[in-house]
C-alpha positions as a Markdown table, in Angstrom:
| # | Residue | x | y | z |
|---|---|---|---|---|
| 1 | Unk | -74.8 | -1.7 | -2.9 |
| 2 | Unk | -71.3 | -2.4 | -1.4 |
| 3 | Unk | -70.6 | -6.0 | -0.3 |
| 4 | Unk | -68.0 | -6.6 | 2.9 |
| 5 | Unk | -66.7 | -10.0 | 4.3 |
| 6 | Unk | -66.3 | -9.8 | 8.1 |
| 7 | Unk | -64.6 | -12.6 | 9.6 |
| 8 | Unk | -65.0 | -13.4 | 13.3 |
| 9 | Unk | -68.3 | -11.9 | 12.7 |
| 10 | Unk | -70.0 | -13.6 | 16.0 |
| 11 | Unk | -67.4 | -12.9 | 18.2 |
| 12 | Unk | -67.8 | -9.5 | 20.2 |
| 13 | Unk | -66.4 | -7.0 | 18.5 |
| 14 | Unk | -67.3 | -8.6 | 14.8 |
| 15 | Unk | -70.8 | -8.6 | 16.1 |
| 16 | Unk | -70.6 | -4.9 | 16.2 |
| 17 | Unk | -69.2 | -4.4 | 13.2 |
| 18 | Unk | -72.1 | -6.5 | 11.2 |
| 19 | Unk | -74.5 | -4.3 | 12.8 |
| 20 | Unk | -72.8 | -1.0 | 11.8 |
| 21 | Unk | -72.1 | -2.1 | 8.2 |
| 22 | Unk | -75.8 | -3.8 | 8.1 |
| 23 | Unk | -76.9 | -0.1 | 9.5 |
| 24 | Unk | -74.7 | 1.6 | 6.3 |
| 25 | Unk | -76.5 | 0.1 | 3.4 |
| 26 | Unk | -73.8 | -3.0 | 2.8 |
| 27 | Unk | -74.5 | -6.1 | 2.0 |
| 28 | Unk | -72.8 | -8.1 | 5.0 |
| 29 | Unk | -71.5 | -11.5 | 4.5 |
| 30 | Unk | -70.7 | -13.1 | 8.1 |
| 31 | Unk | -68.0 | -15.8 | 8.4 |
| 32 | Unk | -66.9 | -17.3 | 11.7 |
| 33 | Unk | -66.3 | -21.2 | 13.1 |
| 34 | Unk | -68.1 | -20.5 | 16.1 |
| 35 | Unk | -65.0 | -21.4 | 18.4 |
| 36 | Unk | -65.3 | -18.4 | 20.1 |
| 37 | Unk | -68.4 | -16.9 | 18.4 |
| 38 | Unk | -71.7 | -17.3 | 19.4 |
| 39 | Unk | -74.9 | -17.0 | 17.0 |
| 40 | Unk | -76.7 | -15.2 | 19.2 |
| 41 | Unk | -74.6 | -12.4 | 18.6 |
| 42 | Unk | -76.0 | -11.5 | 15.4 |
| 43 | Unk | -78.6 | -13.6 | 15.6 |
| 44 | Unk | -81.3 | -10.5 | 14.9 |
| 45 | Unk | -79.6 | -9.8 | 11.4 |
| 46 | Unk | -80.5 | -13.2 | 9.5 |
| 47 | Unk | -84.0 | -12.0 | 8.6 |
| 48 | Unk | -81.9 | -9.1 | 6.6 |
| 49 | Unk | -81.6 | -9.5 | 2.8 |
| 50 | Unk | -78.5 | -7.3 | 3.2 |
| 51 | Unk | -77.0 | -10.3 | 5.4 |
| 52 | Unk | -76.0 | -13.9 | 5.0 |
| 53 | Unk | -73.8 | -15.8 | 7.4 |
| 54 | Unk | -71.2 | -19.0 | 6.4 |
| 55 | Unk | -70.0 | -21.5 | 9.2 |
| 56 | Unk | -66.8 | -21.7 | 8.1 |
| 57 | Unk | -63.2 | -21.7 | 9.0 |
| 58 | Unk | -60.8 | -19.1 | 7.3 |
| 59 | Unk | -57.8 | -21.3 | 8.0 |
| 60 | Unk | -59.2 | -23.5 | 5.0 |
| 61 | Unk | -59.8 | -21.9 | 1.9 |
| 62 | Unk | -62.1 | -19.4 | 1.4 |
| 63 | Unk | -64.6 | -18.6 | -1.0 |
| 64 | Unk | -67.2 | -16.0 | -1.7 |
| 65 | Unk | -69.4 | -15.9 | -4.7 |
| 66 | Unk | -69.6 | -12.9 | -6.7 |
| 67 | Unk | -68.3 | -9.3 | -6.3 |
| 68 | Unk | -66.8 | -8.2 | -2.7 |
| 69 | Unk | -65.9 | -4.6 | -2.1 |
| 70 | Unk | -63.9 | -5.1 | 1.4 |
| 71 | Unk | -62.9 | -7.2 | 3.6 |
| 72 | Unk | -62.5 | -7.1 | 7.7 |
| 73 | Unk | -60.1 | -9.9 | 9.0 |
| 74 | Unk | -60.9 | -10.0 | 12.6 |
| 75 | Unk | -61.2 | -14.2 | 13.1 |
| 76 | Unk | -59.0 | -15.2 | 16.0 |
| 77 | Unk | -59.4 | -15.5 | 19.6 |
| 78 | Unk | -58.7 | -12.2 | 21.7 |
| 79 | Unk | -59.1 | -13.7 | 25.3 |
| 80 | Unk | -56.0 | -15.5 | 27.1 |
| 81 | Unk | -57.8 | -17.9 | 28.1 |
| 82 | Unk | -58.9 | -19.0 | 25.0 |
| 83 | Unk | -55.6 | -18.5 | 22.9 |
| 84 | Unk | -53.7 | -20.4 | 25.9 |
| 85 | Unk | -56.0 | -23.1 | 25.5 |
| 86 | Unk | -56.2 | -23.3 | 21.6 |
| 87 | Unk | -52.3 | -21.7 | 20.5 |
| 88 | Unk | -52.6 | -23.9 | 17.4 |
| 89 | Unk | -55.7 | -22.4 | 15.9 |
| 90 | Unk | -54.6 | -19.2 | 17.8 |
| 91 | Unk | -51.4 | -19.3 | 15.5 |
| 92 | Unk | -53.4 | -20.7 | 12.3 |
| 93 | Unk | -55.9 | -18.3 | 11.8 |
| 94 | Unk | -53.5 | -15.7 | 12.4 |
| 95 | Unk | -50.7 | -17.2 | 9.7 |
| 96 | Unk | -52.9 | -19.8 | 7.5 |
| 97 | Unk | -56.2 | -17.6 | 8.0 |
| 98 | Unk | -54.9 | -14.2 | 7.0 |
| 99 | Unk | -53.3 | -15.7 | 4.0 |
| 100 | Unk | -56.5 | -17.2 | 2.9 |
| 101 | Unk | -57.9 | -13.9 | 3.1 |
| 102 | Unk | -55.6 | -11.6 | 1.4 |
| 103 | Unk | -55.4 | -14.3 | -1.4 |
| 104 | Unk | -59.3 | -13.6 | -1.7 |
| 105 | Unk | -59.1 | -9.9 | -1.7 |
| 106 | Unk | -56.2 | -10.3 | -4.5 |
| 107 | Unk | -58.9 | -12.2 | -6.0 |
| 108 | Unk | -61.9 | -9.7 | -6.3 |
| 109 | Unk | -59.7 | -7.0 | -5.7 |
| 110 | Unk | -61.2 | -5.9 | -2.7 |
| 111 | Unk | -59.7 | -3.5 | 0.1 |
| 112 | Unk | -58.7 | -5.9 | 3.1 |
| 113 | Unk | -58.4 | -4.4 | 7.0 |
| 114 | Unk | -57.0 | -6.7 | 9.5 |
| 115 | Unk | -57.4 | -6.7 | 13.0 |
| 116 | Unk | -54.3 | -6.3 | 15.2 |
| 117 | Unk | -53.7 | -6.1 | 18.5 |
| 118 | Unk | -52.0 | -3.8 | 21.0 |
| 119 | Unk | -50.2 | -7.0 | 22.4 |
| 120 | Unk | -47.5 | -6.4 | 19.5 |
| 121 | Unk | -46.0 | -4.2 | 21.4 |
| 122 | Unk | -45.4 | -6.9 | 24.2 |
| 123 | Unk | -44.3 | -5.6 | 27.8 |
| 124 | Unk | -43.5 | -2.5 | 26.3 |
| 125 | Unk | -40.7 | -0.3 | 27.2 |
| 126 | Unk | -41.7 | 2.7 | 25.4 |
| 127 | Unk | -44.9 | 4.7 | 27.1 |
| 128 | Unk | -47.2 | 5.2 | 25.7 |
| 129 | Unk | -47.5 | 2.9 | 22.9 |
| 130 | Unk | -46.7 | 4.4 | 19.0 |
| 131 | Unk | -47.1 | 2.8 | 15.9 |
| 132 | Unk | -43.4 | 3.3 | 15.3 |
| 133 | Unk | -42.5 | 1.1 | 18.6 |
| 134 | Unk | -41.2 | -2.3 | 17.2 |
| 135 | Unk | -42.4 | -4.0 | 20.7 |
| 136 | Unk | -40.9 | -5.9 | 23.5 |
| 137 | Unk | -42.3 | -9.7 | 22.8 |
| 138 | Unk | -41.4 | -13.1 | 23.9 |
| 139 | Unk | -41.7 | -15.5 | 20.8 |
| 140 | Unk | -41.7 | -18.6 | 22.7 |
| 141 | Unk | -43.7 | -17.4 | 26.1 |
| 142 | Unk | -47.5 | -18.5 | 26.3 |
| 143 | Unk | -48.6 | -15.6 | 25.1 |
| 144 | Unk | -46.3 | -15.8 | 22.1 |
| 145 | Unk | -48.6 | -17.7 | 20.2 |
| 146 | Unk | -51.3 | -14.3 | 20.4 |
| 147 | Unk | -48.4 | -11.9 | 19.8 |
| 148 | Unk | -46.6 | -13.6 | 16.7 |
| 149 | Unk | -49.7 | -14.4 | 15.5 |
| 150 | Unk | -50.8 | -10.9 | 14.9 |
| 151 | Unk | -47.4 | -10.2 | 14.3 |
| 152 | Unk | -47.3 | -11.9 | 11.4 |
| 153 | Unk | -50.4 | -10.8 | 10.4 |
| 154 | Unk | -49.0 | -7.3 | 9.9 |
| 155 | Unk | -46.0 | -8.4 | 8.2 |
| 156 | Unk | -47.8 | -10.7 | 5.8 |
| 157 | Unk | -50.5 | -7.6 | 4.6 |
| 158 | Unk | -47.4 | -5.7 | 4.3 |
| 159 | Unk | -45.6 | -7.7 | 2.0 |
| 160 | Unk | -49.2 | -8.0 | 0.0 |
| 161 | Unk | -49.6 | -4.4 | 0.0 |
| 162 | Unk | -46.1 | -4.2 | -1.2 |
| 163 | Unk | -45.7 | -7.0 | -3.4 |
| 164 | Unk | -48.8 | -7.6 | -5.1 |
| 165 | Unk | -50.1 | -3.2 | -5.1 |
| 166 | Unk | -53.4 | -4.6 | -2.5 |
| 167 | Unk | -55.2 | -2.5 | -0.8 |
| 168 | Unk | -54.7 | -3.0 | 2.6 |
| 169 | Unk | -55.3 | -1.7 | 6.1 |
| 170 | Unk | -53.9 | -2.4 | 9.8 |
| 171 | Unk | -55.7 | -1.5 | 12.8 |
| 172 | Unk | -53.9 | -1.9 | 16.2 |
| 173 | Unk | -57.2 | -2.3 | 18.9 |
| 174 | Unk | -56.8 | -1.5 | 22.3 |
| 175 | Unk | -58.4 | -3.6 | 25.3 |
| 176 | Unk | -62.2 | -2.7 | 23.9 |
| 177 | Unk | -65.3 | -3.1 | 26.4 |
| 178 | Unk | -69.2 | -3.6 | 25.5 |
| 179 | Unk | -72.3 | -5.4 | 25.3 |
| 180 | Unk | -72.2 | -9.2 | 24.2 |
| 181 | Unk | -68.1 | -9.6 | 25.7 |
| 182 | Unk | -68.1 | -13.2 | 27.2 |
| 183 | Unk | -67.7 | -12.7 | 31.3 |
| 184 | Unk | -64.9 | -14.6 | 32.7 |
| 185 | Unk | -62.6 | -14.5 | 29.8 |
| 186 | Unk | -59.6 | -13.7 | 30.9 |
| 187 | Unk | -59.7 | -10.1 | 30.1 |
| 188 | Unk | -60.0 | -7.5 | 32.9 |
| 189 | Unk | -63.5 | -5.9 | 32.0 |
| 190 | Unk | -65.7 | -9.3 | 31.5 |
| 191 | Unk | -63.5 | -10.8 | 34.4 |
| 192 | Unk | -63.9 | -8.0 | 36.7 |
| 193 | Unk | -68.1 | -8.0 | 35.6 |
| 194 | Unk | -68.6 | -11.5 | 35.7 |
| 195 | Unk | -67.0 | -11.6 | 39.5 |
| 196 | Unk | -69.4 | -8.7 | 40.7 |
| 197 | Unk | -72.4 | -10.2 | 39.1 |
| 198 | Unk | -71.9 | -13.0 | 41.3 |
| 199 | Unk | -70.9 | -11.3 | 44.6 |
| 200 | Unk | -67.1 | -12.9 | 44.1 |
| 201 | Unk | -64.3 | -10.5 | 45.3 |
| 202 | Unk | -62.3 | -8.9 | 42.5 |
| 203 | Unk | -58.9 | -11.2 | 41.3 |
| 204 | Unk | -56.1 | -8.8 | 40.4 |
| 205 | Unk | -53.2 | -10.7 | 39.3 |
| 206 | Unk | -50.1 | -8.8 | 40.7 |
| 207 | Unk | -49.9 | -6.0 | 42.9 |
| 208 | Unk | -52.3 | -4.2 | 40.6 |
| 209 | Unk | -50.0 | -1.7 | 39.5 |
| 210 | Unk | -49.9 | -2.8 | 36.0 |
| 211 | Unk | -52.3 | -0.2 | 33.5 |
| 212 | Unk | -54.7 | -1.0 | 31.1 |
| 213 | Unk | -56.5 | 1.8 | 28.8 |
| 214 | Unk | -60.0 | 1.1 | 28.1 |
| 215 | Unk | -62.1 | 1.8 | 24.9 |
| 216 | Unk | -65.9 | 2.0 | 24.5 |
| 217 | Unk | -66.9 | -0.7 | 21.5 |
| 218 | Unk | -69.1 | 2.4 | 20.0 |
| 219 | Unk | -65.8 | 4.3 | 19.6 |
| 220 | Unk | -63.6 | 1.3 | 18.6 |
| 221 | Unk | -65.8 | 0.5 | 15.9 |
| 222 | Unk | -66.2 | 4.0 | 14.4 |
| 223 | Unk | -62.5 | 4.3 | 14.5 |
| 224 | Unk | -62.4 | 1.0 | 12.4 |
| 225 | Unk | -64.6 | 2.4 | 10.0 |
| 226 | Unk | -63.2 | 5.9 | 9.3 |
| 227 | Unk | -59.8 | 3.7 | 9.0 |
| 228 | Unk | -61.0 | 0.9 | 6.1 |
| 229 | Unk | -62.4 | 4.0 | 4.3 |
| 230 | Unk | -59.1 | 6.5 | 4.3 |
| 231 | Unk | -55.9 | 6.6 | 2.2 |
| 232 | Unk | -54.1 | 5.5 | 5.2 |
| 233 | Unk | -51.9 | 2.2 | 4.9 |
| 234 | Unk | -49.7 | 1.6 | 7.3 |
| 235 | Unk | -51.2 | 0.3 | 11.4 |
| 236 | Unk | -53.2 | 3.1 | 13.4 |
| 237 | Unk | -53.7 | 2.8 | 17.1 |
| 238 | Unk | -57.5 | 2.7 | 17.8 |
| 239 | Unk | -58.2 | 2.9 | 22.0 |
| 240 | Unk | -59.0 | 5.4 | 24.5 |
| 241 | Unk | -55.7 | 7.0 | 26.2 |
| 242 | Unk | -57.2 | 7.6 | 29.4 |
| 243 | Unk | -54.9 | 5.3 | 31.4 |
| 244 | Unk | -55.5 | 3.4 | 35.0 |
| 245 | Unk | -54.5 | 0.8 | 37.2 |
| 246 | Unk | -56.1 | -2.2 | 37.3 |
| 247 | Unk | -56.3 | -1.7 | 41.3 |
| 248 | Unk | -57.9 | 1.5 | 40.5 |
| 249 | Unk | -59.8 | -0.3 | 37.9 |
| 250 | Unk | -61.7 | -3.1 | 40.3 |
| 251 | Unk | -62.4 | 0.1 | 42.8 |
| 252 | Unk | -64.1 | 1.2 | 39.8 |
| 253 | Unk | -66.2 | -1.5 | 39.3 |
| 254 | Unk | -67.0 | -2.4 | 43.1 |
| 255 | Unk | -68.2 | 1.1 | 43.5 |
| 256 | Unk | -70.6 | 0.9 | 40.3 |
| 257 | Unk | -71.8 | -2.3 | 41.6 |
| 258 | Unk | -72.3 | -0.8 | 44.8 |
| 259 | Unk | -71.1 | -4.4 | 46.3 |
| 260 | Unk | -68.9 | -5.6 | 48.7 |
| 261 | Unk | -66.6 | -7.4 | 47.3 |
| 262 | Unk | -62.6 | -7.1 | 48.4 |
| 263 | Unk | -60.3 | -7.0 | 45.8 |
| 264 | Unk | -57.8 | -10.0 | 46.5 |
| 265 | Unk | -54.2 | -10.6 | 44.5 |
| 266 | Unk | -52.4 | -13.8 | 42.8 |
| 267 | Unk | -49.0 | -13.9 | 41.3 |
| 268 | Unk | -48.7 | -11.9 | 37.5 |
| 269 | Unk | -49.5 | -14.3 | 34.9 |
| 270 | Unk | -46.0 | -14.8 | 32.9 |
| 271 | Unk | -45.1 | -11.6 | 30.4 |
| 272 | Unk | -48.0 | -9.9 | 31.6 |
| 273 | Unk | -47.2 | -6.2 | 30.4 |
| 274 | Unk | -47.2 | -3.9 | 32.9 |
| 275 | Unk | -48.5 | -0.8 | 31.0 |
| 276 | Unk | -50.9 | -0.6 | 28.1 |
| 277 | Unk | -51.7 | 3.0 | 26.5 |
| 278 | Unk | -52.0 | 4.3 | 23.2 |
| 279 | Unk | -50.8 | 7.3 | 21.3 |
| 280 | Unk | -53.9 | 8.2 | 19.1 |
| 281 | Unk | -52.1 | 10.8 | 17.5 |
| 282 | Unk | -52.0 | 9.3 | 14.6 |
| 283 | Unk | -55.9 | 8.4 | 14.6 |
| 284 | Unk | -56.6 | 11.8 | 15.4 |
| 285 | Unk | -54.4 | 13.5 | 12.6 |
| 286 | Unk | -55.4 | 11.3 | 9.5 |
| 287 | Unk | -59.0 | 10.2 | 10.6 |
| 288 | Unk | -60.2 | 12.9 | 13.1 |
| 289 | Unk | -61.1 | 10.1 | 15.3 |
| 290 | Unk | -60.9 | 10.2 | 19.2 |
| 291 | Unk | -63.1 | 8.3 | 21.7 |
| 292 | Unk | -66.2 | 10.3 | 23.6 |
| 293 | Unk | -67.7 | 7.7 | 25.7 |
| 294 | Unk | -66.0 | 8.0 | 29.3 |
| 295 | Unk | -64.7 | 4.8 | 30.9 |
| 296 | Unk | -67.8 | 5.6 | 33.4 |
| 297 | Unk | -70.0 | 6.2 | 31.5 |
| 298 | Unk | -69.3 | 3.2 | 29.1 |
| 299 | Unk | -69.0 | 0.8 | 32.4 |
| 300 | Unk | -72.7 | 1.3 | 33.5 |
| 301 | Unk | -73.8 | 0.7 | 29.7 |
| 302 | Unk | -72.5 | -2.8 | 30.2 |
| 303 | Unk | -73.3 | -3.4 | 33.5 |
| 304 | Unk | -76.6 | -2.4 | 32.9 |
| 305 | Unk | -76.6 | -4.4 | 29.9 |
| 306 | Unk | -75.5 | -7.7 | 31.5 |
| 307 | Unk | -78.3 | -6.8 | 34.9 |
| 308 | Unk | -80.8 | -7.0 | 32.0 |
| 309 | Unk | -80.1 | -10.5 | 30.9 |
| 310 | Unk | -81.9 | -13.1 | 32.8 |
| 311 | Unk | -80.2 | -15.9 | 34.4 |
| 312 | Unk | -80.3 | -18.3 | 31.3 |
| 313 | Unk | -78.9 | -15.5 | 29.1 |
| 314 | Unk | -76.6 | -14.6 | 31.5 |
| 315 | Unk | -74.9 | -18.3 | 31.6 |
| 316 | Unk | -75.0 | -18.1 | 28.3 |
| 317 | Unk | -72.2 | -15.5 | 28.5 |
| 318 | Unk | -70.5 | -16.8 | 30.5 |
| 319 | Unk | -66.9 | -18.1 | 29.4 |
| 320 | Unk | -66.8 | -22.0 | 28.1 |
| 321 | Unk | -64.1 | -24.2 | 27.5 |
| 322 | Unk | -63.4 | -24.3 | 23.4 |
| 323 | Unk | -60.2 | -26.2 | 23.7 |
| 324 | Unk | -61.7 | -29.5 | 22.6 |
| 325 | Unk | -63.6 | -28.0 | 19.6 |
């Protein structure tokens, strides 16, 4: 039986992952610091022989006994809120935390895939998004500290991969959507849910004009997978290129709601990018991967997901301050 690390593994999209490993036959080791995470994200896999879970942080050094096959890097906060809040830890585990973890993989010589973002690209001035675009990014803005962070994340697996012969892969994820997202986060799909859940109007920052592409976690996470397990080193775009506004967006979600709410508008946050889409060409040549789930078919999963949850679950989604953790 195979053995995997996953890091971040409570958060929402590491979550997933422990479930689809768990469902392959791996052994699953979970590792997360709970900053972000939250146990009751995977709380249904600790009866599982095939699963064991260590509270730690991957900014210190990090140990696992015995053999380890792979390894998916994806500790770090995603949400603005959060990183704006904790840019330290946001640039530690990023910097300190992937070190740690390609040191390990050196190690057992294990394959190691790190999560990276579509936020290296920055505002970007090429559309859509390739992996060949270096990015338009502000090192010292606020949102400098998520950028550079997974910027260096890249550039420090590369040097491994070149340096030391590791195995290594890159993913660059997409804004991804799904079950167990915290609501009010800061990203547009929990923000957008967690506003119509409670009757709010919808908060667009900006005129609205700005697009985001949105990505079903069912396809993100298979993209992942058929990524870790192909000859494929260098970073691969995983999202859904169907692009929209974010105008168009909260239209979207007031008519699935079938609320009332009016969509209101405060100034754009600072370096704010103005377009997001990926070219999947790439994922679609070397892993024959594209999404199928359809943005509205994907939207009334969650939101019937989230109508499900009774009140005390559903506070227990909702977004908390982690700064003074």
């Amino acid at each position: 039986m195979k053995k995997i690390l996953i890091t971040g593994a409570a958060g929402f999209l590491g979550s997933h992952l422990c479930d689809r490993f768990i469902a392959e036959g791996f052994d699953v080791v979970g590792m997360d610091n709970l900053i972000t995470g939250d146990l009751n994200n995977i709380s249904h896999l600790f009866p599982l022989s095939n699963f064991e879970f260590h509270h730690h942080d991957v900014t210190k050094f990090v140990h696992v006994s015995g053999k380890l096959d792979y390894i998916l890097h994806f500790a770090s906060p995603a949400s603005p809120i959060d990183y704006l809040k904790i840019p330290i830890k946001t640039l530690k585990v990023g910097s300190l935390g992937t070190l740690n973890l390609l040191g390990l993989a050196k190690e057992k010589g294990a394959r190691i895939l790190v999560a990276s973002t579509s936020e290296v690209y920055g505002d970007p001035l090429v559309h859509p998004q390739n992996e060949e675009y270096f990015g338009n990014v502000n090192p010292i803005g606020p949102r400098g500290v998520y950028d550079e962070a997974k910027r260096f994340m890249e550039s420090i697996t590369m040097a491994y991969h070149r340096h030391h012969g590791l195995d290594t892969r890159i993913v660059r994820i997409f804004n991804t959507y799904g079950s167990r997202m915290r609501l009010n986060d800061g990203r547009v799909v929990p923000a957008f849910m967690g506003q119509a859940l409670r009757g709010e109007d919808l908060t667009v920052f900006g005129d609205g004009s700005q697009s985001r592409s949105f990505c079903y976690i069912d396809d993100q996470v298979e993209g992942i997978y058929r990524l870790l397990f192909s000859d494929y080193t260098d970073p691969v775009n995983i999202g859904n290129p169907h692009e929209t506004t974010i105008k168009e967006f909260a239209e979207e979600i007031i008519a699935l709601t079938g609320t009332k709410q009016k969509v209101i508008y405060k100034p754009l946050p600072q370096d704010d990018p103005t377009q997001r889409q990926p070219d999947i060409t790439k994922a679609k040549e070397i892993l024959g991967w594209e999404p199928k789930v359809h943005r509205a078919e994907g939207l009334k999963i969650v939101y019937d997901y989230f109508k499900s949850l009774s009140p005390e679950e559903l506070q227990k989604k909702e977004h908390r301050d982690f700064s003074t953790k």
